[in-house]
N, C-alpha and C positions, 0 to 999 in steps of 0.2 A: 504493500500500500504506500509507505511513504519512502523504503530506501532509494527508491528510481529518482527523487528528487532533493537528495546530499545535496547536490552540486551548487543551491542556492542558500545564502550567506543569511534568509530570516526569511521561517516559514510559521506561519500560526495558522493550524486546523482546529476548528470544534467543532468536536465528534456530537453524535448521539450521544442521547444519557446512559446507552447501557451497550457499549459495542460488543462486537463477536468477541471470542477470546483472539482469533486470530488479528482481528483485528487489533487487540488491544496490546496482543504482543510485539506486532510490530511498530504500534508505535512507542513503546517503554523503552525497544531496542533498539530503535533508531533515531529519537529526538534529543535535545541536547535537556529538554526542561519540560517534564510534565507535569500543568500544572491541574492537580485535584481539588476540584470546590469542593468545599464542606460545607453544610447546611445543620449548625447546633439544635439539633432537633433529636429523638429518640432512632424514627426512621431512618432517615437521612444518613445518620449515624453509623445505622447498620450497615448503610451501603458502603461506608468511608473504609469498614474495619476490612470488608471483603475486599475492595479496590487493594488496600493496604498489605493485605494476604496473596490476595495476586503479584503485587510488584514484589515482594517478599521472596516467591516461587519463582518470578523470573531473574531474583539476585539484582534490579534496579536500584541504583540510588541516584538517578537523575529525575526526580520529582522533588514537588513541594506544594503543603496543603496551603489553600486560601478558603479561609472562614469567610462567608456571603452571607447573606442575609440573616444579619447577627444583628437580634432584638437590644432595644435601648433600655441605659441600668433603669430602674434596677433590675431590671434581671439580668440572669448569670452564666446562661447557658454557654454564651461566646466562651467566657472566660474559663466555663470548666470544660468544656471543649479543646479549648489551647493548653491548658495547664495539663490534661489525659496525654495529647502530642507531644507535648515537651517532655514529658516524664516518661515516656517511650521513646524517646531520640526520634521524633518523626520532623523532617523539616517544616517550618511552618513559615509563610509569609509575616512577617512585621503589619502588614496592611490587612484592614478587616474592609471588608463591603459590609457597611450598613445596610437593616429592613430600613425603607425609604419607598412613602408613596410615589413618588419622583420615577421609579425605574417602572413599576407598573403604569404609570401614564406613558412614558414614553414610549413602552412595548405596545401601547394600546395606539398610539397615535403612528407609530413605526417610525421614531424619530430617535438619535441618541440622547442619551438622558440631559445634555450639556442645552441642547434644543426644548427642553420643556419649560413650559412658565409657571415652576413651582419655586417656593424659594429654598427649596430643599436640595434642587436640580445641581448645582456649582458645588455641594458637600458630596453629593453623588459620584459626579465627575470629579474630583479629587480624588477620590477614595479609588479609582480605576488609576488617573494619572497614578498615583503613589506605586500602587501594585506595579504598574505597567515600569516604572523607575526601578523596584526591586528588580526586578527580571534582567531588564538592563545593567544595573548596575553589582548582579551577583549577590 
C-alpha cells in the first residue's frame, strides 16, 4: 500500500477507523510516524489498547498517541488517559485536541475549523497547529 511511494520526502494518509490488518501492517512498517488518536472514553479506549497490541506484535516504535476530543476540567479522563500512557512508556503527543463545538460545525459546514464563526474556532486551530509542530519538530 504505501512502500511504492518512499520516494517522496512528506506523505500524510488517513486511513479508515479500522483498517485490514494488512493494511495496517504496512503502514506501521513503512511510515516514519504513526500517529494514533485516542478518544478518553471507556470505548475508545479499548480500541487504543488493541491498536497498541498490534504495533507491539509488529515490534513498531515509530508511532505516537494524540489525545482528541479531550473533555474540559473538570473532568479527568484526558488526564488519566495520559498518565495510563506514560506509565507504560507509550509515546504520547504534548498536544491535546480539545471537545470543541467548533470542529463539529465545521464538519457540518465542510469547512476547516480555522473557517468557522465560533469563537472557539482559533483555540481549535491551535490545538492542530501545535500537534502539526510536534511532528515536525520531533
Amino acid at each position: 500500500m504505501v512502500s511504492h511511494i518512499r520516494e517522496h520526502k512528506n506523505i500524510v494518509i488517513d486511513t479508515e477507523g479500522n483498517p485490514t490488518d494488512d493494511d495496517f501492517r504496512d503502514l506501521a512498517q513503512n511510515c516514519d510516524l504513526l500517529v494514533i488518536p485516542a478518544v478518553p472514553e471507556s470505548v475508545a479506549t479499548d480500541g487504543l489498547t488493541h491498536t497498541l497490541a498490534k504495533l507491539n506484535e509488529l515490534k513498531s516504535s515509530r508511532y505516537k498517541v494524540l489525545l482528541t476530543m479531550v473533555p474540559p476540567k473538570p473532568r479527568t479522563e484526558g488526564e488519566q488517559l495520559r498518565t495510563m500512557l506514560v506509565e507504560n512508556d507509550v509515546p504520547v503527543f504534548t498536544t491535546e485536541i480539545p471537545r470543541l463545538a467548533a470542529f463539529e460545525k465545521a464538519a457540518a459546514e465542510g469547512v476547516p475549523v480555522y473557517a468557522v464563526k465560533d469563537h472557539r474556532a482559533a483555540r481549535a486551530w491551535e490545538a492542530y497547529e501545535s500537534a502539526g509542530k510536534e511532528i515536525c519538530n520531533g
